[in-house]
ZASE-744694 format. One record per residue: residue in one letter; x, y, z of N, C-alpha, C in turn. Coordinates in steps of 0.1 Angstrom, whole numbers, padded with zeros to 4 digits, always signed. Layout:
<vovos>
AXYZXYZXYZ
...
</vovos>
This chain:
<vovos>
X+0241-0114+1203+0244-0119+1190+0257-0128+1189
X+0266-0123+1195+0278-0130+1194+0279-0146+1204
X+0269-0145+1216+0266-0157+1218+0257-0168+1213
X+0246-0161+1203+0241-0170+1195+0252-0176+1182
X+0263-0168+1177+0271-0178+1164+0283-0183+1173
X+0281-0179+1186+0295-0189+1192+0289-0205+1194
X+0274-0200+1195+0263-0217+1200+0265-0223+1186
X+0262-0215+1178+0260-0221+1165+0273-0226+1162
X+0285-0226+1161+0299-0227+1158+0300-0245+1166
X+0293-0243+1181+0296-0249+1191+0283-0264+1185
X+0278-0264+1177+0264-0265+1177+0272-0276+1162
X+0277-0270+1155+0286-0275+1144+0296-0285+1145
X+0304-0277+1156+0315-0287+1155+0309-0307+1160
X+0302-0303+1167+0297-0311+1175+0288-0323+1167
X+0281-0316+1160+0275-0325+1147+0279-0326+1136
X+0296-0323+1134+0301-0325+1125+0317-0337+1132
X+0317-0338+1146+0323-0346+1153+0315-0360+1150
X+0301-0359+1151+0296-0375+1157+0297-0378+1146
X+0295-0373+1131+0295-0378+1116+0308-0385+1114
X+0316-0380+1121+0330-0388+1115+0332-0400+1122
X+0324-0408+1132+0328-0409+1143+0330-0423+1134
X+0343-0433+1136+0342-0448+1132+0330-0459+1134
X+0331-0452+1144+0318-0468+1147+0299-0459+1150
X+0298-0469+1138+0281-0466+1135+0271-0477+1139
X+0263-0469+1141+0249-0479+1150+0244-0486+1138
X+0239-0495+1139+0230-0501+1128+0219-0508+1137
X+0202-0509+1136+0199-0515+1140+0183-0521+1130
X+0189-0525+1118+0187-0530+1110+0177-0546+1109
X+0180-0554+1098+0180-0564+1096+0191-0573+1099
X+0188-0586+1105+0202-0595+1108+0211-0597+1098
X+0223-0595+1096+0232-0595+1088+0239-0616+1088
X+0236-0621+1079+0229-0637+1082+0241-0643+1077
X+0249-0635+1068+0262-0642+1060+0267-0629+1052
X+0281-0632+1050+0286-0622+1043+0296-0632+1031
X+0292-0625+1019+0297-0633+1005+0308-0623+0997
X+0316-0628+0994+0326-0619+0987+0326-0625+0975
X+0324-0618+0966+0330-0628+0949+0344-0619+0946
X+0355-0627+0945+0366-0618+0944+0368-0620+0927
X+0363-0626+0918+0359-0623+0903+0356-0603+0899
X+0343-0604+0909+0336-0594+0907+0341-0576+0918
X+0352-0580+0926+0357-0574+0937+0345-0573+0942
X+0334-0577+0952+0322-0568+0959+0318-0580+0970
X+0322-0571+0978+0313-0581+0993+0298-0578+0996
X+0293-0588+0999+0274-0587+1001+0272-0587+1014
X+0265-0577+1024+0262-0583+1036+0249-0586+1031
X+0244-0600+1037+0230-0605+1033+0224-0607+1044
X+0209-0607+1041+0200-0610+1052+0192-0619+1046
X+0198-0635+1050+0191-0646+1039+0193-0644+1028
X+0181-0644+1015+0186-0642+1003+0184-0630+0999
X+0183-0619+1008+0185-0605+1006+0195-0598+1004
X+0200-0587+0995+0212-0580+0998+0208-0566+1003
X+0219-0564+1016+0214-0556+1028+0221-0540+1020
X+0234-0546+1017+0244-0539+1014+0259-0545+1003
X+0261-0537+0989+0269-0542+0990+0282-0530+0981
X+0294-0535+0985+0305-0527+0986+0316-0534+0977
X+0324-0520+0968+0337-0525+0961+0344-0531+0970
X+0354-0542+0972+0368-0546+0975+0379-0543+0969
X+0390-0548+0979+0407-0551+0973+0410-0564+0977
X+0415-0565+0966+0420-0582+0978+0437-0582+0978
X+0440-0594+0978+0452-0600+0978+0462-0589+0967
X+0473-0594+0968+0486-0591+0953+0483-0600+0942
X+0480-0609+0945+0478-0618+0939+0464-0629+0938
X+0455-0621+0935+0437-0624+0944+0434-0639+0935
X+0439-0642+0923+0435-0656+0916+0442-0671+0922
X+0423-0675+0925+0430-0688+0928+0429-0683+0947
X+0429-0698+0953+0428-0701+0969+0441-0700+0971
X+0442-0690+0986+0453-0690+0994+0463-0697+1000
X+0471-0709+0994+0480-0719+1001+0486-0721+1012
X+0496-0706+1007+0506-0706+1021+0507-0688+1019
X+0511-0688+1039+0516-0675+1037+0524-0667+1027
X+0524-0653+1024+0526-0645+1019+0531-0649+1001
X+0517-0661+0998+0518-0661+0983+0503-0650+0980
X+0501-0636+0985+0495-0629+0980+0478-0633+0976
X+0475-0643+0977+0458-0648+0975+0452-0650+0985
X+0439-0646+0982+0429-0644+0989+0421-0657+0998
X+0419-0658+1009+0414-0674+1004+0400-0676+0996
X+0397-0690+0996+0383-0693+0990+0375-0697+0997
X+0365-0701+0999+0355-0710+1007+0349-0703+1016
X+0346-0716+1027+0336-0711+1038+0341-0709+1051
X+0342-0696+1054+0349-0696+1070+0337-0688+1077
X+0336-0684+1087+0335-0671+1093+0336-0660+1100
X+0331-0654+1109+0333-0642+1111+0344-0645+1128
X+0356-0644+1131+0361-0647+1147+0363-0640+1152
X+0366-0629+1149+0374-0615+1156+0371-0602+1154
X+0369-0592+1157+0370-0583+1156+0381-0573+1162
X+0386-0561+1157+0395-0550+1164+0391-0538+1156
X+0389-0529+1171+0386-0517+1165+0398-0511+1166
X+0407-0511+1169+0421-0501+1174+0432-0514+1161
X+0425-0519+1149+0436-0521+1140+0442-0514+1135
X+0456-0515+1129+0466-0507+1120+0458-0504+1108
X+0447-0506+1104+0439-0505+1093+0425-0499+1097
X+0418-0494+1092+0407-0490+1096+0394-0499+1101
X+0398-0502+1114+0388-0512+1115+0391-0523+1108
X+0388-0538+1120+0388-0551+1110+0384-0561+1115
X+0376-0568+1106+0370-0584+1112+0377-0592+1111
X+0382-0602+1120+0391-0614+1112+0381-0626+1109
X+0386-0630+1098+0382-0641+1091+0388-0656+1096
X+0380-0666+1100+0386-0682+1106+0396-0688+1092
X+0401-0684+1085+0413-0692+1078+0424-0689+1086
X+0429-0701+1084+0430-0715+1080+0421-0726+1086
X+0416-0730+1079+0405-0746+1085+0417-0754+1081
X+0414-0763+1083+0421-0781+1087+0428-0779+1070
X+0417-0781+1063+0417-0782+1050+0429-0772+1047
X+0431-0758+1049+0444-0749+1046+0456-0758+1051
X+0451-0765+1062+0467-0762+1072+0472-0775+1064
X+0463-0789+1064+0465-0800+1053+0475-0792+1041
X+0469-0787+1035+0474-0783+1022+0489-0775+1021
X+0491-0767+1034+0501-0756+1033+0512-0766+1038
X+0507-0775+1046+0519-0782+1054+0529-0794+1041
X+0514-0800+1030+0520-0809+1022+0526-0802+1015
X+0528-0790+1015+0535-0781+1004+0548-0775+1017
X+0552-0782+1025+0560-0775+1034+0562-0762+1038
X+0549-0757+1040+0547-0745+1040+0534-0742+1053
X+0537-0731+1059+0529-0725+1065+0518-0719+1059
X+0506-0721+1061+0488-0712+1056+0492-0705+1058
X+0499-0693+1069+0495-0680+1078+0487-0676+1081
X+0482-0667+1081+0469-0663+1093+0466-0651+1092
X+0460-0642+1103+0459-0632+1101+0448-0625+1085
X+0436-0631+1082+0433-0628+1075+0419-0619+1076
X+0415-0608+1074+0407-0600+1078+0395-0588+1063
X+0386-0584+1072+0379-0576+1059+0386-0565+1071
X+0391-0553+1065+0394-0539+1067+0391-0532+1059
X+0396-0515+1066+0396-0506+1056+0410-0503+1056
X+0409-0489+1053+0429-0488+1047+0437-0486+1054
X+0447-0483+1053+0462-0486+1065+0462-0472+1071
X+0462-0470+1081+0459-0459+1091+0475-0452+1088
X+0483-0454+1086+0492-0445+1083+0491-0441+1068
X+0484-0448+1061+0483-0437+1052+0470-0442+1041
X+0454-0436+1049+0445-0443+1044+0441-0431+1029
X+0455-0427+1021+0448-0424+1011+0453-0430+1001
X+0463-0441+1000+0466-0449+0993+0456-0457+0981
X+0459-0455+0971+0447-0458+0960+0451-0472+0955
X+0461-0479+0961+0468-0493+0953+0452-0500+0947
X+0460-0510+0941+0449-0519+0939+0451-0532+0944
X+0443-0541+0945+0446-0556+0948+0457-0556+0957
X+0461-0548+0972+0477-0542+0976+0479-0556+0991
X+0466-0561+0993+0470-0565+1007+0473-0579+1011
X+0481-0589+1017+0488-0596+1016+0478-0611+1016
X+0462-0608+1016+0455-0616+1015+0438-0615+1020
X+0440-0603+1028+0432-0597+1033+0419-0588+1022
X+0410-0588+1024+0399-0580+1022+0396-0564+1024
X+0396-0557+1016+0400-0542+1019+0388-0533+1016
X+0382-0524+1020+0373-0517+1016+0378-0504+1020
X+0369-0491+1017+0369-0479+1019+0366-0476+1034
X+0377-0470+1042+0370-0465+1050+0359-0465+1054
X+0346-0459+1049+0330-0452+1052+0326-0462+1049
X+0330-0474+1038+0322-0486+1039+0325-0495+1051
X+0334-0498+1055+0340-0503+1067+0334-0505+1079
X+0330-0491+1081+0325-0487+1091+0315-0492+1097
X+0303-0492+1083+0291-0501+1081+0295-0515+1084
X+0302-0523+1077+0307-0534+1077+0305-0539+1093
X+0319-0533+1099+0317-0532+1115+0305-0529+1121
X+0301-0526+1120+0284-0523+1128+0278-0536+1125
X+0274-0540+1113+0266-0549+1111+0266-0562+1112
X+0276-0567+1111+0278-0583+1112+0289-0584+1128
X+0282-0591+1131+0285-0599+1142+0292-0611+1140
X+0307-0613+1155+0311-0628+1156+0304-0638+1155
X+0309-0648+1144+0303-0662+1144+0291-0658+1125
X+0293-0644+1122+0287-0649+1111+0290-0656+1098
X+0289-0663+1089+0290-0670+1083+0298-0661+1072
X+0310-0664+1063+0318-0657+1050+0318-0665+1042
X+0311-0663+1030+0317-0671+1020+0326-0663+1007
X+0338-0668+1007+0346-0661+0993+0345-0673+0982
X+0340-0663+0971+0336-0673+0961+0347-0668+0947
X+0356-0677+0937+0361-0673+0930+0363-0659+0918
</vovos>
């Protein structure tokens, strides 16, 4: 008896280990473009003109309006897409996003100013993912942890992002 609830305990942990686990399989429909309306906070993963999935955001300090130059808090706009990924980010998981295009760097420079970089969809700050801010990150794209996760599974380098006002 006592080795059947030690299996069972063993039997638990074990399927309550792979549940948490960051990275989820998806093998789905192709994830074809991803659209964010920062109006509406909610990113779309689409499959064509299908929505696959879609999830609350955070954006920027300051999310109104296209991103100029570094650390004025806005999100960018337009069409970039998907370049990078890191699963070992300071944040829970994150894709980076191709801003700055020509078009930023034009703009940030006539304004003697650097675009910056570094702009990404994550989840929350691994030192302390229970922070509830709102709109908190320096330009970046923020979701929930468990949505995240999804996020990362699904869309692959080179997919297409559009942030729409």
């Amino acid at each position: 008896m006592q080795a059947l609830k030690f299996a069972a305990v063993v039997l638990s942990v074990a399927v309550l280990g792979a549940c948490s686990s960051k990275f989820k399989t998806y093998d789905g429909p192709e994830v074809t473009r991803v659209i964010v309306e920062k109006d509406d906070r909610k990113l779309y993963l689409m499959h064509h003109d299908r929505v696959l999935r879609s999830y609350p955001v955070e954006l920027g300090f300051a999310p109104n309006g296209h991103k100029r130059f570094e650390g004025d808090g806005k999100t960018p706009e337009g069409a970039y897409h998907i370049n990078r990924r890191n699963p070992n980010s300071a944040f829970h998981l994150s894709l980076g996003i191709s801003y700055p295009n020509e078009r930023d760097v034009t703009l940030a420079r006539t304004a003697g100013k650097s675009p910056g970089g570094d702009i990404f969809i994550h989840g929350r700050p691994n030192a302390n993912p229970r922070d509830r801010r709102t709109d908190w990150t320096e330009g970046c794209i923020s979701l929930k942890n468990r949505h995240m996760q999804w996020v990362f599974a699904m869309v692959d380098d080179g997919t297409p992002i559009i942030l729409t006002p």
